[in-house]
C-alpha positions as CSV (number, residue, x, y, z in Angstrom):
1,X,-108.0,-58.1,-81.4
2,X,-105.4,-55.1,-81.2
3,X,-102.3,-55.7,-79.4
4,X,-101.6,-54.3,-76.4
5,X,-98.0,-54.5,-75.0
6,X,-98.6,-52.5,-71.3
7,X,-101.5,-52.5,-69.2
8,X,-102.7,-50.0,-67.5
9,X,-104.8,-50.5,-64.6
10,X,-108.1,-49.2,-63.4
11,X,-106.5,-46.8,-60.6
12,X,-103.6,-45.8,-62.9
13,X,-106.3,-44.7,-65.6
14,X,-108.1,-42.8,-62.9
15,X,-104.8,-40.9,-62.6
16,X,-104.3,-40.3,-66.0
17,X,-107.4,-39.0,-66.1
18,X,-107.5,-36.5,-63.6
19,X,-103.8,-35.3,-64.6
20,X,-105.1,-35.1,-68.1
21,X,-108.2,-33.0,-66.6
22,X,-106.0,-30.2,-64.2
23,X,-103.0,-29.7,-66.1
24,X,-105.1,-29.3,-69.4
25,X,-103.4,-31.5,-71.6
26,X,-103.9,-30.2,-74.7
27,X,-106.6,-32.1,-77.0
28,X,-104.8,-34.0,-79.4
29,X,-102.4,-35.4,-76.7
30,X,-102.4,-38.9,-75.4
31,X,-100.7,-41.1,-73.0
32,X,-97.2,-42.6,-73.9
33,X,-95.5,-45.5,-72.3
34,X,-92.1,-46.2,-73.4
35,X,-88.6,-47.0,-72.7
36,X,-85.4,-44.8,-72.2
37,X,-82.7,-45.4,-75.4
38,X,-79.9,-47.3,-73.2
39,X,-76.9,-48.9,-74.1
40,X,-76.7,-52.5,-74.9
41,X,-79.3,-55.0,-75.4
42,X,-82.0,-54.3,-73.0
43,X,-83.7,-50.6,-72.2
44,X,-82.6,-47.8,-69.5
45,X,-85.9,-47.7,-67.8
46,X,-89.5,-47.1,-68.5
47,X,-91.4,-43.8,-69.3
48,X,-94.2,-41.9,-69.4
49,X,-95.3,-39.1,-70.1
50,X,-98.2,-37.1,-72.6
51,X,-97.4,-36.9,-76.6
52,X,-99.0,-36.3,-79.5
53,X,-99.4,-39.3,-82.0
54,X,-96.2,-40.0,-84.2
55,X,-96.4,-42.5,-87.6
56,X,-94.5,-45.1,-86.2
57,X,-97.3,-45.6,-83.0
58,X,-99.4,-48.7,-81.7
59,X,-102.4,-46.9,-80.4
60,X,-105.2,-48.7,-78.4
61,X,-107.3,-47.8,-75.5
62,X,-107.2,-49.3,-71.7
63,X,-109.6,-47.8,-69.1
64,X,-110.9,-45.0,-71.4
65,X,-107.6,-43.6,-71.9
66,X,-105.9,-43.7,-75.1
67,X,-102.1,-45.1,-75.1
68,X,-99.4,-44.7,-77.7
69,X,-96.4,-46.7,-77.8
70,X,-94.0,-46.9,-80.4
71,X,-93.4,-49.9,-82.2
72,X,-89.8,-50.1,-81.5
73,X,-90.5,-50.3,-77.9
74,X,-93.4,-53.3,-78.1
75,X,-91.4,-55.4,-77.5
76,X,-89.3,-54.5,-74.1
77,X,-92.5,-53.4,-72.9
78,X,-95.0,-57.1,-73.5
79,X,-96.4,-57.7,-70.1
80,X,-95.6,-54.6,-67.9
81,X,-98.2,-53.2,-65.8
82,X,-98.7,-49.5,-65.3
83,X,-100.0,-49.4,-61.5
84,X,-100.5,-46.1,-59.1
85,X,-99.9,-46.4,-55.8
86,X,-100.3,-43.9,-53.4
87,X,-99.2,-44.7,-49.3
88,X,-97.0,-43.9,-46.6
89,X,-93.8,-44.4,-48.2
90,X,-94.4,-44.1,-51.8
91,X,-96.6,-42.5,-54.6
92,X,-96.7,-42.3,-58.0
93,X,-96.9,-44.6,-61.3
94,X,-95.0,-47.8,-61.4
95,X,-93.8,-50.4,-63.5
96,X,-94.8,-53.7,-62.3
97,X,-92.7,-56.3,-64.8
98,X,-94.3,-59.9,-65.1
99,X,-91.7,-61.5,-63.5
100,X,-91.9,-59.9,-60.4
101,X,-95.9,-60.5,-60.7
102,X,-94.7,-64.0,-60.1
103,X,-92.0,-64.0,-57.8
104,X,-89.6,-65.4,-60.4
105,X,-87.4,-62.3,-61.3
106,X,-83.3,-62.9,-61.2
């Protein structure tokens, strides 16, 4: 078993894939979820975005898409969920972090 630090869900993937499909991504370019270089301890946010693959990636697959994340990031990024949600007041990909899954975020 591979590790896989994000998730991505079904309807993000979908997403992915149709983004992938009309902007014509080229082919040797993948998904990458990361975080922004902050000060401190923790990260300055998530990211994401389309890259090629670099030497120091994790690469595994969710959905039918393929994800690269580097290493460095694995471990501020263990448990988030990539969602897309599209409604009245908001669209776009989100970071859903496991505490808030669970109502216990501080």
């Amino acid at each position: 078993m591979s590790l896989e630090p994000v998730t991505l869900s079904k309807r993000a993937a979908e997403e992915v894939k149709i983004i992938m499909q009309s902007d014509e991504i080229p082919n040797d370019t993948r998904l990458r979820i990361g975080v922004k270089e902050g000060g401190g301890c923790g990260s300055g946010g998530y990211t994401i975005g389309f890259d090629t693959k670099k030497e120091t990636d994790l690469e595994y697959e969710k959905h039918g898409v393929t994800i690269y994340v580097d290493k460095k990031h694995v471990m501020y990024l263990m448990g988030v969920t990539v969602n897309y949600r599209e409604n009245d007041n908001e669209w776009g990909f989100v970071f859903d972090l496991p505490l808030e899954k669970n109502g216990k975020n501080e």
